[in-house]
N, C-alpha and C positions, 0 to 999 in steps of 0.2 A: 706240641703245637697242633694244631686244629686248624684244618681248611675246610670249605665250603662250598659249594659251585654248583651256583643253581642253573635250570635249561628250562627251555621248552614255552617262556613267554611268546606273545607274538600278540600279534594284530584278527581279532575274532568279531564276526556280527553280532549283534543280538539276540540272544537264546541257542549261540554257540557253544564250546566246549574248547578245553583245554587241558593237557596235565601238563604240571609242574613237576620237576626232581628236584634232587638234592641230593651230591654226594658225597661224602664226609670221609675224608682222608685225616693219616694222621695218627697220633696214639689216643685212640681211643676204643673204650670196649664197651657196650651195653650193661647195664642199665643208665638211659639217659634222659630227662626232657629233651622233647624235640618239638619247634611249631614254626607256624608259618604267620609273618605279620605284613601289612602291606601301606604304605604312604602314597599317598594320591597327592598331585600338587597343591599349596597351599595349607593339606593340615598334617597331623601328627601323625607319628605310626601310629600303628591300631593293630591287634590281634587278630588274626582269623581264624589259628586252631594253635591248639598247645596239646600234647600228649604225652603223661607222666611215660617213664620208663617200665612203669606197671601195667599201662594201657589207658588210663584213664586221662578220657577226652574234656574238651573245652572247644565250643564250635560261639563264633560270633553270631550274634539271633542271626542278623542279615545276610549270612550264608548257612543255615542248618536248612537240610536236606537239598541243598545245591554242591555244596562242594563235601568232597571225601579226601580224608589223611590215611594216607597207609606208609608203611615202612619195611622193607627188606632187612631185618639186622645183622643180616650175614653179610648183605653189600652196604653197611653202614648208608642206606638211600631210601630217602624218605620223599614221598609225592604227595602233590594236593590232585587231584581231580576235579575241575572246575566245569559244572555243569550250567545250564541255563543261564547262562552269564549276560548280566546286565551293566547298561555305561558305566552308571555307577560303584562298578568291579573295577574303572579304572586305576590300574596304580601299578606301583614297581612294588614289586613281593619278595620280602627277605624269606629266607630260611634262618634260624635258630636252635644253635643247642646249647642247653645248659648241661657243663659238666665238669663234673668236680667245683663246682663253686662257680664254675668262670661263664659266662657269654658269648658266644661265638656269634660271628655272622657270616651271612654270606655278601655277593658284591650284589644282589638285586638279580630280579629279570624285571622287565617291563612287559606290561598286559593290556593292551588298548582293547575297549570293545564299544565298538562304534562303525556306523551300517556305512 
């Protein structure tokens, strides 16, 4: 089994900054997908970054060159870095991994950005 536990949401202004974790206990070993997707109230989840276990990225247009994925594989912990953030960035942001076939999630962090 696989757990997840994301940190570091909070409440940010306008063209603030934030990083995200994520750290993944559990039996698992690298190589993995790993990404971050986030639902604002009212619509669907949505993707924000996906990264094969090979490295190869997937960033949503509406955050490329604002936010950054990176991952530790040795602390199974993976981070977004969330730059110049706008309202619009509102939402609660899973973490994701796929592996071996299966879907993991995490429980959310919430991210307000509003002045």
């Amino acid at each position: 089994q696989v757990q997840l536990v994301e940190s570091g949401g909070g409440l940010v202004q306008p063209g603030g900054s934030l990083r995200l974790s994520c750290a993944a206990s559990g039996s698992i070993f690298s190589p993995y997908t790993m990404g971050w997707y986030r639902q604002a109230p009212g619509k669907q989840r949505e993707l924000v970054v996906v990264v094969t276990g090979a490295g190869y990225s997937n960033y949503a247009d509406s955050v490329k060159g604002r936010f950054t994925f990176s991952r530790d594989n040795a602390k199974n912990t993976a981070y977004l870095q969330m730059n110049n953030l706008k309202p619009e960035d509102t939402a609660v942001y899973y973490c994701q991994i796929r592996y071996l076939g299966t879907d993991y999630w995490g429980q959310g962090t919430q991210v307000t950005v509003s002045a």
